[in-house]
MMTF fields as JSON, N, C-alpha, C and O atoms, coordinates in Angstrom:
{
  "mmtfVersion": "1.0.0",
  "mmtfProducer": "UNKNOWN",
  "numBonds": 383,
  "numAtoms": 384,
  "numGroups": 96,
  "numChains": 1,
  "numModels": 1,
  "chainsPerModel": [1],
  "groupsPerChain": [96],
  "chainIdList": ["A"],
  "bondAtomList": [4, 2, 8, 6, 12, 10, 16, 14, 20, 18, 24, 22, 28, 26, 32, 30, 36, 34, 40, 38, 44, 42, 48, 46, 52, 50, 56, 54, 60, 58, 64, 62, 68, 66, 72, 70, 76, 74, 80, 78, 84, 82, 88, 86, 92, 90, 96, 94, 100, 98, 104, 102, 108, 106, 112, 110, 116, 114, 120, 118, 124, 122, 128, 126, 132, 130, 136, 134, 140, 138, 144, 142, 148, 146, 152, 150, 156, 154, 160, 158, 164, 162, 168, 166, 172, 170, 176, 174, 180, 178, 184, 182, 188, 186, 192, 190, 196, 194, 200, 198, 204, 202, 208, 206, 212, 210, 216, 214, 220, 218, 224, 222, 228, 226, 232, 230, 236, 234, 240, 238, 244, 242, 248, 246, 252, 250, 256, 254, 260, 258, 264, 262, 268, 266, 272, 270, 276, 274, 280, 278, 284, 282, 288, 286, 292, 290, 296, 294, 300, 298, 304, 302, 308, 306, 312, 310, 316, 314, 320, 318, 324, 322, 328, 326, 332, 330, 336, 334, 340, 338, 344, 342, 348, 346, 352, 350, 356, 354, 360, 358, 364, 362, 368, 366, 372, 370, 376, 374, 380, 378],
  "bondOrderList": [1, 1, 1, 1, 1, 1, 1, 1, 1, 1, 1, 1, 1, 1, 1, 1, 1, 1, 1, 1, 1, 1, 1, 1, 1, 1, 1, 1, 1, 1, 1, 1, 1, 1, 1, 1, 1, 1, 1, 1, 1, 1, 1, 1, 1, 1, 1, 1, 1, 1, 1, 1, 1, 1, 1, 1, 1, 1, 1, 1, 1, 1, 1, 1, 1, 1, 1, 1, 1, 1, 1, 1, 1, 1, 1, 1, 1, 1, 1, 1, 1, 1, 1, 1, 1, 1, 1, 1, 1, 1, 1, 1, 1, 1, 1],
  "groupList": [{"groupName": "UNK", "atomNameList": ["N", "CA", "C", "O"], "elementList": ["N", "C", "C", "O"], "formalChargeList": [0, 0, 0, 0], "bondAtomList": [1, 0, 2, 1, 3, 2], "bondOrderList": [1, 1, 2], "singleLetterCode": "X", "chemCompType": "L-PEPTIDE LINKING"}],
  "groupTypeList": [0, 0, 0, 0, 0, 0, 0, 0, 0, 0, 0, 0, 0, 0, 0, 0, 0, 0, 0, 0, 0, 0, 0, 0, 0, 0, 0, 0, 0, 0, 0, 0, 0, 0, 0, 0, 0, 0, 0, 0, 0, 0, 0, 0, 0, 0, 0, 0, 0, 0, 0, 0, 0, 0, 0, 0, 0, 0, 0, 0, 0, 0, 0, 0, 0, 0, 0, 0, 0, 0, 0, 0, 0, 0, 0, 0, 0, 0, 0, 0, 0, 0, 0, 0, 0, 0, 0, 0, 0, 0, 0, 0, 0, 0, 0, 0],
  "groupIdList": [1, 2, 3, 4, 5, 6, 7, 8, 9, 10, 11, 12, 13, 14, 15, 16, 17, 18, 19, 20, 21, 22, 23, 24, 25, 26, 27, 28, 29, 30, 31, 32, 33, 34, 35, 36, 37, 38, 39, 40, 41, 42, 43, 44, 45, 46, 47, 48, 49, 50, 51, 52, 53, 54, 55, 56, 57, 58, 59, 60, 61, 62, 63, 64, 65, 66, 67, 68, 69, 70, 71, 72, 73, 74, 75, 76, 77, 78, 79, 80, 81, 82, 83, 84, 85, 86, 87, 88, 89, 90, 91, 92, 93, 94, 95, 96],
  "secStructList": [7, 7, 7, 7, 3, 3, 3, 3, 3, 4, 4, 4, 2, 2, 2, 2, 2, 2, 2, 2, 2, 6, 6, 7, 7, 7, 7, 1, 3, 3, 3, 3, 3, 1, 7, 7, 6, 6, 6, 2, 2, 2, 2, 2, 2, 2, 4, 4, 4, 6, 7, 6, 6, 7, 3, 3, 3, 3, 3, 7, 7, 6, 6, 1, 2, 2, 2, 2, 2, 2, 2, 2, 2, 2, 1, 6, 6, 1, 3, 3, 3, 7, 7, 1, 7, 7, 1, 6, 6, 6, 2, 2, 2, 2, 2, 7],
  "xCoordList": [8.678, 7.807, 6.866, 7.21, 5.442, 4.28, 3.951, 4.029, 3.589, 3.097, 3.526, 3.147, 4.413, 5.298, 4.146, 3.298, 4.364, 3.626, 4.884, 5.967, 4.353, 5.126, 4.102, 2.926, 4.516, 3.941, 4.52, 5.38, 4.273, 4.823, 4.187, 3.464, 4.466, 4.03, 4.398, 5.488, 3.635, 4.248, 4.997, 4.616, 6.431, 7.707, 8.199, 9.417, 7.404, 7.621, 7.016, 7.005, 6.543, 5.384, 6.969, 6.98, 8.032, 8.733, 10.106, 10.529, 10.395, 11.457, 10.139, 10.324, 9.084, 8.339, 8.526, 9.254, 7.806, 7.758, 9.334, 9.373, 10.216, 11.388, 11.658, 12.12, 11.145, 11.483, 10.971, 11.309, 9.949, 8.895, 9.248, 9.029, 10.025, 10.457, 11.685, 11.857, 12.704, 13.758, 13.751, 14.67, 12.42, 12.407, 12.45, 12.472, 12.471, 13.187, 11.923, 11.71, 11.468, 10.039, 9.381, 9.233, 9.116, 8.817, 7.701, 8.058, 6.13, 5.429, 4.073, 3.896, 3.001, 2.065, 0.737, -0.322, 1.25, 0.569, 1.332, 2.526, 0.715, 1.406, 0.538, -0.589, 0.992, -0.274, 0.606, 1.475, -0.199, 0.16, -0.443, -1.573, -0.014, -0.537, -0.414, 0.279, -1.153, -1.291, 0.305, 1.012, 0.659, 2.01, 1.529, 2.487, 1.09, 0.393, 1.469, 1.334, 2.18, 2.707, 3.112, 3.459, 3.133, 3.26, 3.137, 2.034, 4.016, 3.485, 3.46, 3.181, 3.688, 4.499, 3.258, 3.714, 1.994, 0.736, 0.971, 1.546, 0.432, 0.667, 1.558, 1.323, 3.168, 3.908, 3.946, 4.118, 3.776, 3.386, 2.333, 2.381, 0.908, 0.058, 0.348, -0.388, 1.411, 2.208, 2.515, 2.269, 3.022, 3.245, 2.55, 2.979, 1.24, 0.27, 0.813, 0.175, 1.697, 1.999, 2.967, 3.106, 3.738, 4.523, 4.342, 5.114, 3.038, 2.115, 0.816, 0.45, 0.055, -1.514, -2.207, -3.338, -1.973, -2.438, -1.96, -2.042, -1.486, -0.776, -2.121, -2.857, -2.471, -3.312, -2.393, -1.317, -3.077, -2.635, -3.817, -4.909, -2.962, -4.637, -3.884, -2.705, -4.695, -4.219, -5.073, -6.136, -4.639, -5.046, -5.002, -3.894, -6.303, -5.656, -6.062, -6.769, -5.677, -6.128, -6.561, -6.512, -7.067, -8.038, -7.065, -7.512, -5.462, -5.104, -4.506, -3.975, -4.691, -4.258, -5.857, -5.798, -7.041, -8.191, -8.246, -8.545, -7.859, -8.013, -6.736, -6.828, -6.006, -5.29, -5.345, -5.352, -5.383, -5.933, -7.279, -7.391, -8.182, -8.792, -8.501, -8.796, -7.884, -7.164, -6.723, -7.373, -5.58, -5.318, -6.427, -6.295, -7.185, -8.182, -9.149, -9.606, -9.225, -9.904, -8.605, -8.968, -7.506, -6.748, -6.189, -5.657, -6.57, -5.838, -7.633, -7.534, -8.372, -9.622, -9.245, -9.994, -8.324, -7.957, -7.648, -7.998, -6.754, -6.51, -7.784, -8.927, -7.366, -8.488, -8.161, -7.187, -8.963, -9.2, -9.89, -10.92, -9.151, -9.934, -9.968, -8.858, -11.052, -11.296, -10.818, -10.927, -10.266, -9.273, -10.4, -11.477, -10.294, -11.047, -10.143, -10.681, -9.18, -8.129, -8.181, -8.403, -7.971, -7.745, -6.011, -5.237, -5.979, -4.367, -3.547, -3.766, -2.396, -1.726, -0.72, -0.526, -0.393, 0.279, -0.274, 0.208, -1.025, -2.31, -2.027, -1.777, -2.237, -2.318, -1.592, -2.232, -0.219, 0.178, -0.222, 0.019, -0.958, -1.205, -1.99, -1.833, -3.124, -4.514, -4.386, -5.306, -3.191, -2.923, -1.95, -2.079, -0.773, 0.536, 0.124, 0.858],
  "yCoordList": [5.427, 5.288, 4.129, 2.947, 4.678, 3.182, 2.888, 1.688, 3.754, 3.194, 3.811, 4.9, 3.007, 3.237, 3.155, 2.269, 4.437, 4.385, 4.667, 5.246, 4.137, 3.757, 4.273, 3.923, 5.127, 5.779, 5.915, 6.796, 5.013, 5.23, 5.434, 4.588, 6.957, 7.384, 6.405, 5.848, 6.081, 6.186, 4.792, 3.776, 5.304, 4.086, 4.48, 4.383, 4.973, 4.386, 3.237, 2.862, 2.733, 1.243, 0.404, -0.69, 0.554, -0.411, -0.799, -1.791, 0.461, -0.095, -1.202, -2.301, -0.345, -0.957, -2.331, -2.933, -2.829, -4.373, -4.922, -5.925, -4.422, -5.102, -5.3, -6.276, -3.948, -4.468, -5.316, -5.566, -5.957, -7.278, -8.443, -9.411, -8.384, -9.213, -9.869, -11.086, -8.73, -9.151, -9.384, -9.796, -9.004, -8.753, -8.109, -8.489, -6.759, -6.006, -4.95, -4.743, -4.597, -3.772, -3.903, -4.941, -2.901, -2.647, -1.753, -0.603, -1.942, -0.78, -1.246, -2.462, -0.324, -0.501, -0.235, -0.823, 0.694, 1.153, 1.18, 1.471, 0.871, 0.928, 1.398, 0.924, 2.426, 3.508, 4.013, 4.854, 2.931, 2.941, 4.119, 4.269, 5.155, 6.012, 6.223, 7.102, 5.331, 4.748, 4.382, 5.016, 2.91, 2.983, 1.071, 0.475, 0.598, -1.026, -1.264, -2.479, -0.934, -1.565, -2.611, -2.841, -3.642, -4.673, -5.553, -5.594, -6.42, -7.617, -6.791, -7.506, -5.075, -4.547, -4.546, -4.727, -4.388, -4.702, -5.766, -5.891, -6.776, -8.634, -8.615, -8.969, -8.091, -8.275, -7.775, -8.461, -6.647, -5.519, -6.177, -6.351, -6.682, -7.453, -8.817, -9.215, -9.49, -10.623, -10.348, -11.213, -9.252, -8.677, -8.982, -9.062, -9.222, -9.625, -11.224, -11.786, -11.743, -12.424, -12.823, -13.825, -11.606, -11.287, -10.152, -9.904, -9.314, -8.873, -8.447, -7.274, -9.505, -9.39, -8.563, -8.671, -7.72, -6.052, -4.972, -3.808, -5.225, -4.344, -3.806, -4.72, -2.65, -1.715, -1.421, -0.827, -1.951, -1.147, -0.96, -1.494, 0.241, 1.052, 1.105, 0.782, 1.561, 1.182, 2.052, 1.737, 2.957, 4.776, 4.534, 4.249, 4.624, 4.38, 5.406, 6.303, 5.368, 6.005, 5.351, 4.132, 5.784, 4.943, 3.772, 2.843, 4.173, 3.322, 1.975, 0.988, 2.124, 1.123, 0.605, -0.201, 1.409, 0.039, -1.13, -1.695, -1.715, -3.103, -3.93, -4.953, -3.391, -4.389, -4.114, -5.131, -2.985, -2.829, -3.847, -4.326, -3.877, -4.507, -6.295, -7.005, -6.498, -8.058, -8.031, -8.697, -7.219, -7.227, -7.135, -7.451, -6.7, -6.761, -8.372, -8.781, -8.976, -10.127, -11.274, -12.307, -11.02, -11.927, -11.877, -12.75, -10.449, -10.074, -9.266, -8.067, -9.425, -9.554, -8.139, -7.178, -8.336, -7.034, -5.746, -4.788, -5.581, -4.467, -3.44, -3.78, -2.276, -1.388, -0.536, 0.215, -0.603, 0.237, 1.422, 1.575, 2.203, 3.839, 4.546, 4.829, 4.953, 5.136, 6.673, 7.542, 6.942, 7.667, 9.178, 9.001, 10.163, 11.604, 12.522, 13.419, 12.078, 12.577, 11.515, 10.378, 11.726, 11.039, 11.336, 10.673, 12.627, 13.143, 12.586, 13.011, 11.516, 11.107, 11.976, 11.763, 12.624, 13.595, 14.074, 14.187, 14.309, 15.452, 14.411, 14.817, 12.773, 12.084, 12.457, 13.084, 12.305, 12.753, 14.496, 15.045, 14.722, 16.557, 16.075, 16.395, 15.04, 14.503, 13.617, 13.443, 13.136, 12.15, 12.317, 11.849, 13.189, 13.244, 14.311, 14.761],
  "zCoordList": [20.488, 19.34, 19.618, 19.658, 19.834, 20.203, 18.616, 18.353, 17.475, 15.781, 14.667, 14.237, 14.165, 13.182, 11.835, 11.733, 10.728, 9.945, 8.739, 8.822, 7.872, 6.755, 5.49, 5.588, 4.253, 3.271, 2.134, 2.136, 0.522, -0.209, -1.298, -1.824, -1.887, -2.846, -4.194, -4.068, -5.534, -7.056, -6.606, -6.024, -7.238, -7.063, -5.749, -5.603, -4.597, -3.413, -2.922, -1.75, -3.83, -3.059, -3.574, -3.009, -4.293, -4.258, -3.086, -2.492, -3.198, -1.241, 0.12, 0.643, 0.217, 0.515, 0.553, 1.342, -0.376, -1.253, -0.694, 0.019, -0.952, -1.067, 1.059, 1.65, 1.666, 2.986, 3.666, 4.823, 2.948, 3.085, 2.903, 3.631, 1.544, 0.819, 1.498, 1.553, 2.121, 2.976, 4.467, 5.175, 4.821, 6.231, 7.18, 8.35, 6.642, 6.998, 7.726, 8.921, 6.949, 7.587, 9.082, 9.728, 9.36, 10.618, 10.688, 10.947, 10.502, 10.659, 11.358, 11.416, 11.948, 12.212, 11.154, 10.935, 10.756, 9.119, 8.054, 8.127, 6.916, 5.325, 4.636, 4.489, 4.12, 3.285, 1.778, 1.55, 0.882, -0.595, -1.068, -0.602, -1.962, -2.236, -3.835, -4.347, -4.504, -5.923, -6.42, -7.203, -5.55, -5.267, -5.571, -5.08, -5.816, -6.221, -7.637, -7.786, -8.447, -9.954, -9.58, -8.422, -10.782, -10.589, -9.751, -9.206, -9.385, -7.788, -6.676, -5.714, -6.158, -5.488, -4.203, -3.074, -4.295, -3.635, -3.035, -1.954, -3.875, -3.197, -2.402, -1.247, -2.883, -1.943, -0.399, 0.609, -0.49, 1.024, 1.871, 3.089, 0.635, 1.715, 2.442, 3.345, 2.028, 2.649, 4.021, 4.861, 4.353, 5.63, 6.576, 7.727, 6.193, 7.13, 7.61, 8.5, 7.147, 7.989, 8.886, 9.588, 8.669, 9.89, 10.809, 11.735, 10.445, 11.55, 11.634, 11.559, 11.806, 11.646, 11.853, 11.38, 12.406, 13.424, 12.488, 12.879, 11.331, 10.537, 9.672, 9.301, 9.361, 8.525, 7.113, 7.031, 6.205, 5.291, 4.379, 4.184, 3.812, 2.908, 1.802, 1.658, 0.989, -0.602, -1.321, -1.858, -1.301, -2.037, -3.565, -4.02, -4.635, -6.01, -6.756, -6.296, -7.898, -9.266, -10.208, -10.04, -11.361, -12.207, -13.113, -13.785, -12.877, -14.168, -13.132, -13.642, -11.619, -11.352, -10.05, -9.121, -10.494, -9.806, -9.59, -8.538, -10.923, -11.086, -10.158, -9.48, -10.324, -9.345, -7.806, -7.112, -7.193, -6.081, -5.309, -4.18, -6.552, -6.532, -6.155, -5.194, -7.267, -7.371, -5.743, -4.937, -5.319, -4.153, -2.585, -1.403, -3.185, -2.191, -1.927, -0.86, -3.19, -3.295, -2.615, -2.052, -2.721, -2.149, -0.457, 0.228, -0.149, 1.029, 1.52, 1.259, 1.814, 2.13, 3.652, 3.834, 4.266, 5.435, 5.065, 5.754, 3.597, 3.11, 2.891, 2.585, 3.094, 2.671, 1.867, 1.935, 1.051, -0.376, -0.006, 0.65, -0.534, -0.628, -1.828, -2.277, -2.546, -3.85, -4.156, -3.291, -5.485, -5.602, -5.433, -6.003, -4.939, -4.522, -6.307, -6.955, -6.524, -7.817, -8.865, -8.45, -10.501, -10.775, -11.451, -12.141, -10.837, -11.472, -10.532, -9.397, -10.659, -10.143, -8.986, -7.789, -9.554, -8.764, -7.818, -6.691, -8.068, -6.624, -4.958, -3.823, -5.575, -4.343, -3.398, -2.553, -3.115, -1.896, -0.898, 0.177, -2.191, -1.58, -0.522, 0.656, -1.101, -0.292, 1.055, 1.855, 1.151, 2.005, 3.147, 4.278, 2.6, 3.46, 4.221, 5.101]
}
């Protein structure tokens, strides 16, 4: 395995968050897929400092812009991709 990609739909942005949180994570990509609630963004983009080369994108919908956003003004590497759906559900059809 040369690039480990990592993808969490909804309340998959929270194992995520938590394998960050513990250390545990291992990826080359992290692809939120309107998966940002609460600190669960901030936290994932922390990662960047235990691997700078790390991509993560941050897929949203309209009820969570604004913090994607927030996350983008603090973590300036993340990339935002503006939602093509605004039905939550649809996202992973578009992405996975």
């Amino acid at each position: 395995i040369t690039f480990r990609v990592v993808k969490g739909f909804s309340g998959g942005g929270k194992p995520i968050a938590n394998a960050v949180a513990t250390g545990t994570l291992q990826a080359d990509q992290v692809d939120l897929l309107d998966a940002t609630y609460g600190d669960w963004g901030f936290t994932i983009a922390q990662y960047y400092q235990v691997n700078p080369k790390v991509q993560i994108n941050v897929i949203y919908t309209q009820h969570n812009q604004q913090r994607a956003f927030a996350i983008k003004r603090a973590y300036p590497q993340v990339n935002l991709f503006p939602p093509r759906t605004q039905d939550h559900y649809a996202v992973p059809q578009m992405y996975f």
